[in-house]
C-alpha positions in Angstrom: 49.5 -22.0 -38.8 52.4 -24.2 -37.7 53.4 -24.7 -41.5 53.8 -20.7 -41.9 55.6 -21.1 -38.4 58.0 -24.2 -40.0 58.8 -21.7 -43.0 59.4 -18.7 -41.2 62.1 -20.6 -39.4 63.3 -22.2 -42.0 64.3 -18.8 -43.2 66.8 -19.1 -40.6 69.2 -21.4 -42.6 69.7 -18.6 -45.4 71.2 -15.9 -43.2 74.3 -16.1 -44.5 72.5 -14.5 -47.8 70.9 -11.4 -47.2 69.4 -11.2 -50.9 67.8 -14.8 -50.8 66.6 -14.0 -47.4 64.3 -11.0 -49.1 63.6 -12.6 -52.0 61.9 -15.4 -49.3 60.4 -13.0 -47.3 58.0 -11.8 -50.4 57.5 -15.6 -51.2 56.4 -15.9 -47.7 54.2 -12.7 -48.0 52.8 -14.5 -51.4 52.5 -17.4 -49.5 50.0 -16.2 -46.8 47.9 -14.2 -49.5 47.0 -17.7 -50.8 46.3 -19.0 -47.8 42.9 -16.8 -47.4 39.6 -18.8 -46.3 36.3 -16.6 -46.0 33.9 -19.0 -45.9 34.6 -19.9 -42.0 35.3 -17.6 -38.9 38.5 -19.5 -38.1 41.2 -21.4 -40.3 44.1 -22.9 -40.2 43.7 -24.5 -37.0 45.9 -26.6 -35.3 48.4 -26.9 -32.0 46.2 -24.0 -30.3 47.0 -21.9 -33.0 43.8 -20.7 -35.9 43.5 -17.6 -37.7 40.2 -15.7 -38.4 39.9 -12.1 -40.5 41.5 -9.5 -38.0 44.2 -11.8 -37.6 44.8 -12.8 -41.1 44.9 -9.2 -41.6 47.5 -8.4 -38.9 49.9 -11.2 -39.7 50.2 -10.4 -43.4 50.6 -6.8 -42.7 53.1 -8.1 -40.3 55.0 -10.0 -42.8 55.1 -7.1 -45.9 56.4 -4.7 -43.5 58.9 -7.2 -42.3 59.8 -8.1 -45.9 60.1 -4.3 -46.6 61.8 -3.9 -43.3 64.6 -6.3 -44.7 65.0 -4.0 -48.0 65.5 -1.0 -46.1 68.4 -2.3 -43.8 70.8 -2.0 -46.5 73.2 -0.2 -44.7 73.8 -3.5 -42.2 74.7 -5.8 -45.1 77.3 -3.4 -46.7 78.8 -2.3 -43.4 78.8 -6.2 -42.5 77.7 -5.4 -38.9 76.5 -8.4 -37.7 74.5 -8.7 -40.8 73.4 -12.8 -40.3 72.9 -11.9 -36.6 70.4 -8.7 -37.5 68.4 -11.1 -40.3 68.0 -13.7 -37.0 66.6 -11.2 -34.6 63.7 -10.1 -37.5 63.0 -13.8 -38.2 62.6 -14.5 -34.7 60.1 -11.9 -34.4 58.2 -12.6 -36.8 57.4 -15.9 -35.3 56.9 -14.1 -32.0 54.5 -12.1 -33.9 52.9 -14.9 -35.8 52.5 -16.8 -32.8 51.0 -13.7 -31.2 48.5 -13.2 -34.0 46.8 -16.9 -34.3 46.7 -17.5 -30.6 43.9 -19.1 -29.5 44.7 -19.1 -25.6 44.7 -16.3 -23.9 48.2 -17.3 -21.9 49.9 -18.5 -25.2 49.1 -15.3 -26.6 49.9 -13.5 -23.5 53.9 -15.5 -24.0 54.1 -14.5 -27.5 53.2 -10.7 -26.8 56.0 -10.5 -24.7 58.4 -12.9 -26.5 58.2 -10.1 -29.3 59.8 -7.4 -26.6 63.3 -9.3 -26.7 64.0 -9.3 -30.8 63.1 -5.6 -30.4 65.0 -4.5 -27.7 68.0 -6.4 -29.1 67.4 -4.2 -32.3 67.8 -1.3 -30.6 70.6 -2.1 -28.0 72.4 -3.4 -30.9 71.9 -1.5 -34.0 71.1 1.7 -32.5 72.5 4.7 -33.4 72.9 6.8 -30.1 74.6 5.9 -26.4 71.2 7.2 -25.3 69.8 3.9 -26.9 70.6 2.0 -23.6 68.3 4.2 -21.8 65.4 3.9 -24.6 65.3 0.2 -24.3 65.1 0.2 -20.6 62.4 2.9 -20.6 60.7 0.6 -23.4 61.7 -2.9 -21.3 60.5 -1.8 -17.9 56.8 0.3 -19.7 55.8 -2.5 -20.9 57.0 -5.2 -18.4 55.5 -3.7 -15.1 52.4 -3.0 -17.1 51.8 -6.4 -18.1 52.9 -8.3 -15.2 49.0 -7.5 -13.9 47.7 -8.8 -16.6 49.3 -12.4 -16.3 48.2 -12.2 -12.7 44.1 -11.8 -13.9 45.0 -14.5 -16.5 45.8 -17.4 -14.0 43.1 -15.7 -11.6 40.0 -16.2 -14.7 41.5 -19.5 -15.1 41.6 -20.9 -11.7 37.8 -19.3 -11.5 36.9 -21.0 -15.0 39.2 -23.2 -16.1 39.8 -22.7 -19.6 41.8 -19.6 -21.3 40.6 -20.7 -24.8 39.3 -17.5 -26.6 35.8 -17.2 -27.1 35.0 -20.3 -24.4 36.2 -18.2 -21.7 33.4 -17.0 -20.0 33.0 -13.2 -19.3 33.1 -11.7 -15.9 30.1 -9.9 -15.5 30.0 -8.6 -11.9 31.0 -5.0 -11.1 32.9 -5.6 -7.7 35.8 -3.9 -6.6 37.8 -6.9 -7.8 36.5 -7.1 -11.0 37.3 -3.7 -11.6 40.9 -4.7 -10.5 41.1 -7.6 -13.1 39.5 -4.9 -15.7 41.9 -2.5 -15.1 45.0 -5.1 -14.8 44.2 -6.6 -18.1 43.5 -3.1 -20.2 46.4 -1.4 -18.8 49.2 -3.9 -20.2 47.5 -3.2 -23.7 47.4 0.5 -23.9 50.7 1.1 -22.9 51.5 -1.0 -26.4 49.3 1.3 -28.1 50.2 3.5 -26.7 47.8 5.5 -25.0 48.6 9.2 -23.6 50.2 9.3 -20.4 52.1 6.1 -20.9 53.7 7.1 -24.3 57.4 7.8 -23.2 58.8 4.8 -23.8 57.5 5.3 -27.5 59.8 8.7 -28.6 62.8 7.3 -26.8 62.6 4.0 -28.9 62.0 5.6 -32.1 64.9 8.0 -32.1 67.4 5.9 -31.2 66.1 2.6 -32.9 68.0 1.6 -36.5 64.8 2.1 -39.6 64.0 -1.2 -39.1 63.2 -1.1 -35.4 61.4 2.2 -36.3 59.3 0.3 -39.0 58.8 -2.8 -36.9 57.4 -0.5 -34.2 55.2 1.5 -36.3 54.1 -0.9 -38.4 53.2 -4.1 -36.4 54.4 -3.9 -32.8 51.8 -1.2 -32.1 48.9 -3.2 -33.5 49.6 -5.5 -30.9 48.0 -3.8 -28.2 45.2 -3.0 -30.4 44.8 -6.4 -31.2 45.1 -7.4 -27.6 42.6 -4.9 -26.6 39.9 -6.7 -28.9 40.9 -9.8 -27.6 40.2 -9.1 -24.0 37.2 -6.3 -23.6 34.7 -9.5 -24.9 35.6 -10.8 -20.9 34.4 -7.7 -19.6 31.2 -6.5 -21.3 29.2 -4.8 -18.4 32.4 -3.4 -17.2 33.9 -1.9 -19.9 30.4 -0.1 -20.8 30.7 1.7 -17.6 34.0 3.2 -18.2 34.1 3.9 -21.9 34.3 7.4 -21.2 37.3 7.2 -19.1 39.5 5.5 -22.5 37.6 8.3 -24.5 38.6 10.9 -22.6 42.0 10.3 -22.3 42.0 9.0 -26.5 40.5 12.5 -27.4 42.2 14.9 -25.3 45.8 13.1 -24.7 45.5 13.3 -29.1 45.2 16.8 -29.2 48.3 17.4 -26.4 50.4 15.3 -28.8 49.2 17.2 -31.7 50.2 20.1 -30.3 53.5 18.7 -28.9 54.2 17.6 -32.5 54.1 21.2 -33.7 57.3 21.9 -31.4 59.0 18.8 -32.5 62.4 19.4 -34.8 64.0 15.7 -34.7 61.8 14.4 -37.7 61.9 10.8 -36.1 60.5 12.4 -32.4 57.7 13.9 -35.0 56.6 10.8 -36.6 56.9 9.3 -33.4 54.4 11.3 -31.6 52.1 11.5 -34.7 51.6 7.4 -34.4 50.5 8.4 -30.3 47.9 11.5 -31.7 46.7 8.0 -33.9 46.6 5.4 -31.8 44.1 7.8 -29.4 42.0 7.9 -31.9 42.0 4.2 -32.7 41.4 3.5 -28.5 38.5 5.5 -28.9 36.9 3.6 -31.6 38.3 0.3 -30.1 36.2 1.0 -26.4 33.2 2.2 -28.0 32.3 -1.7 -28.7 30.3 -0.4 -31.8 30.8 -2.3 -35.2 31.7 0.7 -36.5 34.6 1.6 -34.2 36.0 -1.2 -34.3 36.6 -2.0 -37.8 37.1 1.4 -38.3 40.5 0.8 -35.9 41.6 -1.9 -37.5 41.4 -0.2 -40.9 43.4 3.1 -38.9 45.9 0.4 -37.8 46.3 -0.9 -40.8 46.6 2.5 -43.0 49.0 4.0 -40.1 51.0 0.6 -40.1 51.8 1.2 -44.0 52.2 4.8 -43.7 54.1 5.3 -40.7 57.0 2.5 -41.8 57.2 4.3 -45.4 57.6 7.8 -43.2 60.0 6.6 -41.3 62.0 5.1 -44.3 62.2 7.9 -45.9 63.4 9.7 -43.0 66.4 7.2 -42.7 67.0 7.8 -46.0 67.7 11.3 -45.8 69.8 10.6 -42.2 71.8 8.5 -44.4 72.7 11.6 -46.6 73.2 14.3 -44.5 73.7 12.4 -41.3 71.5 14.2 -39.0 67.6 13.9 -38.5 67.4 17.3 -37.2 64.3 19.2 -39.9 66.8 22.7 -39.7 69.7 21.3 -41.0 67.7 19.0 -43.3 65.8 21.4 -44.7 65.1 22.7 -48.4 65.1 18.9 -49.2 63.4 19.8 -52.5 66.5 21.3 -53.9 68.8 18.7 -53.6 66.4 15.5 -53.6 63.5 16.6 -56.4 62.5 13.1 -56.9 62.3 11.8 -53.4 60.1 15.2 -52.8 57.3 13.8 -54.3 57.3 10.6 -52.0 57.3 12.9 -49.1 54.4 14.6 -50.4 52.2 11.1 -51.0 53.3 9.9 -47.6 52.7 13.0 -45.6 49.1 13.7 -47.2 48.3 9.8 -46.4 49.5 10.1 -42.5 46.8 13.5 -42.3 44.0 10.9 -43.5 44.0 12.7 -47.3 42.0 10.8 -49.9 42.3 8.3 -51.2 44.3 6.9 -48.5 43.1 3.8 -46.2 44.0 6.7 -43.4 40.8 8.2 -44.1 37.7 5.3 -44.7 39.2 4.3 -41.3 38.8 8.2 -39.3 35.7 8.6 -41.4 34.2 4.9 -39.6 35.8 6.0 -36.0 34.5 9.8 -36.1 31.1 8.7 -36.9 31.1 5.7 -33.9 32.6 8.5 -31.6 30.0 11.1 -32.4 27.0 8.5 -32.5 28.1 7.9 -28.8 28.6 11.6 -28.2 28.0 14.6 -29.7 30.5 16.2 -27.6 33.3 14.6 -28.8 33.1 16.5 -31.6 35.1 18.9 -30.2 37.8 17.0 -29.2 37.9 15.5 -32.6 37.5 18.5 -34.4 40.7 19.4 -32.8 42.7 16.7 -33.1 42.1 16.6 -36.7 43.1 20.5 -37.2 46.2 20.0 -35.7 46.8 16.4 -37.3 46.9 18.3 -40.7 49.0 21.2 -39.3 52.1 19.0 -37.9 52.0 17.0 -41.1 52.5 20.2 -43.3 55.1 21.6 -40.8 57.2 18.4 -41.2 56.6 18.5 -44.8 57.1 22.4 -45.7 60.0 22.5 -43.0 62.0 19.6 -44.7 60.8 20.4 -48.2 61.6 24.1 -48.5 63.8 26.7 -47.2 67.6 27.5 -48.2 69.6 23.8 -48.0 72.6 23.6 -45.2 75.9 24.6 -46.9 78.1 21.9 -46.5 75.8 19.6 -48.5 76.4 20.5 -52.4 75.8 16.9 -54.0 73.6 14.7 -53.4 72.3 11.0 -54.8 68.4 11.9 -55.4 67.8 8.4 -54.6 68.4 5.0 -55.9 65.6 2.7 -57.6 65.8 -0.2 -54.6 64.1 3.3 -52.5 61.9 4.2 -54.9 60.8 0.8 -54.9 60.1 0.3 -51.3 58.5 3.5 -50.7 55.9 2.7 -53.7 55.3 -0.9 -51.8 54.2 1.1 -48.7 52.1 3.8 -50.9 50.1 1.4 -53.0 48.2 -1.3 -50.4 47.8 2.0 -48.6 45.7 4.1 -51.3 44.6 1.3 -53.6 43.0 -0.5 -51.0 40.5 1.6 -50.5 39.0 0.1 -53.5 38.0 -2.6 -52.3 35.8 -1.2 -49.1 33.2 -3.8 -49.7 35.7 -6.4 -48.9 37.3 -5.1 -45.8 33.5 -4.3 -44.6 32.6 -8.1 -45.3 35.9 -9.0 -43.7 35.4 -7.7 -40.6 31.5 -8.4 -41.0 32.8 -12.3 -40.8 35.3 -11.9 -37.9 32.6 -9.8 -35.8 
């Protein structure tokens, strides 16, 4: 991994050109493509760091939305704000977030998860568009800070007991004493507040809204998966444990889903929509991730995957309309289709993809983590069955609300939109429907990392 590591930095010495940097950033996408191995669990090993399937996965979803992420920051390069300073901050989290990804100690990993907090909250501070964007990167800072600060604490405490962090040497702790719960507790929390899970989901809204697209996209696409990732990572030291509580994580997955789903409905800032859509999501996915079952948990990968892609192309072309009309509000921006005909049909793709529409990688991943969830119970059926009913109903509100209606008056011309647009809104819609061709391989993928 260190050579992907040695690139991504080398990156660095081409800010001052923001079009070589994006042409590099798909060479370095390229790059890790050809770098696949199947025929061992791990690969690429070297300096603690290896990679096996969920994290190959990961990192080069990482790096195409990064690449994409680039593409849709015009704006930065033609305003010349601090344009070689914004292209650092992205390259420098990516190698957080490589580093992150093909981890093979728990404390390394634990340094990269939060070394990827400081390139995003100087995104937001810095390219924000709002005042309130000082309060959203506190509330973003101090969430996930104090919630992972336990979690360091059980580290050093599982290593002083066993003396190795390496993952998968690491032996579990299989007692159910009250401290065990603690270090249970300590270690999940810091995780689903990444997620994030319902309850500790404020931070999210506030740093959506008031983050530039590309700390939108990074956070939808990648930064999210993180806890998810993280959450894999860490339940194999607490087997007995986690069994026992499953239905506390379930619980709060199902039921805090359908609160956001509902709280979506009331939503009017299109960003604050999309925004509490990835929460109703990630519930889901924390479901299917505690259940333990093969089934859940590639099922919540392919979810993270499929909501990475989907959620970054929503939230670019939300952007893209802010940059029209200058507001993200859905009643001035509405009746869309009159003015924008062309982009209409991208809204359309995107939105039936986010409510799990074939043939969407959205849906082989619900159809995986509804069937785990109602092998374990057949009462969660309910919950589901709710959270699914109103997953469809916010995603045609935002889409018939923006789409139709009489246009605000001021706005009589309009650029429909421009091919560089078109182009990164297709990047995000093909992986996401065409990879459901290949199921067999994503099964066999996840077959080899499990």
């Amino acid at each position: 991994m260190l050579k992907f590591l040695f690139l991504n930095i080398l990156l660095m010495s081409f800010i001052s050109s923001w079009e070589i940097v994006q042409v590099l950033m798909f060479v370095f996408c390229f790059v890790i493509m050809m770098s696949w191995n199947g025929n061992f669990s791990f690969f690429n090993l070297g300096c603690g760091l290896g990679v096996d399937c969920l994290s190959y996965v990961l990192i080069l979803l990482s790096s195409w939305i990064l690449a994409l992420m680039i593409c849709s920051s015009q704006k930065v390069m033609k305003t010349g704000y601090f344009s070689g300073g914004f292209l650092s901050v992205n390259l420098f989290l990516m190698s957080a977030l490589l580093m992150a990804f093909s981890s093979m100690n728990y404390l390394l990993f634990y340094i990269s998860f939060e070394s990827s907090l400081i390139p995003t909250l100087i995104l937001i501070l810095g390219w924000g568009y709002q005042p309130e964007r000082i309060q959203a990167g506190i509330y973003m800072l101090f969430y996930t800070l104090l919630a992972s600060m336990p979690l360091l604490v059980c580290l050093l405490s599982l290593y002083n007991s066993n003396g190795s962090l390496t993952m998968g040497i690491t032996p579990g702790v299989l007692s159910d004493s009250f401290s065990s719960i603690l270090w249970y507790m300590s270690a999940v929390l810091a995780f689903v507040v990444k997620l994030p899970m319902y309850m500790f989901h404020l931070w999210l809204p506030k740093a959506h809204v008031e983050a530039p697209v590309a700390g939108s996209m990074i956070l939808a696409g990648v930064l999210l998966k993180l806890g998810g990732y993280g959450i894999i990572r860490i339940l194999c030291l607490f087997p007995s444990l986690n069994k026992k509580l499953v239905w506390v994580w379930v619980c709060i997955g199902l039921v805090g889903g359908a609160i956001v789903s509902l709280m979506c409905l009331r939503q009017v800032d299109v960003k604050s929509l999309i925004a509490y859509s990835s929460v109703a999501h990630m519930g889901l996915v924390l479901c299917g991730l505690m259940t333990s079952g093969w089934w859940g948990v590639n099922g919540a990968v392919v979810v993270m995957v499929g909501h990475g892609l989907c959620s970054s192309g929503l939230f670019c072309i939300a952007n893209m309309v802010y940059e029209r009309i200058g507001s993200r509000s859905m009643l001035i921006g509405k009746g869309l289709l009159s003015f924008m005909p062309s982009m209409g049909l991208w809204w359309f793709l995107l939105s039936i993809s986010n409510m799990a529409a074939p043939p969407s990688l959205n849906l082989l991943g619900e159809i995986q983590l509804i069937s785990s969830l109602v092998g374990w119970s057949n009462l969660s059926m309910i919950a589901i069955s709710a959270l699914s009913f109103f997953s469809a109903s916010y995603t045609v509100y935002m889409y018939s609300l923006s789409q139709h209606g009489v246009y605000y008056s001021p706005l009589f011309s309009c650029s429909s939109g421009k091919v560089r647009e078109y182009m990164i809104l297709m990047l995000h819609w093909l992986p996401l429907n065409f990879l459901i061709l290949k199921t067999g391989l994503i099964f066999y993928l996840f077959c080899l990392s499990s």
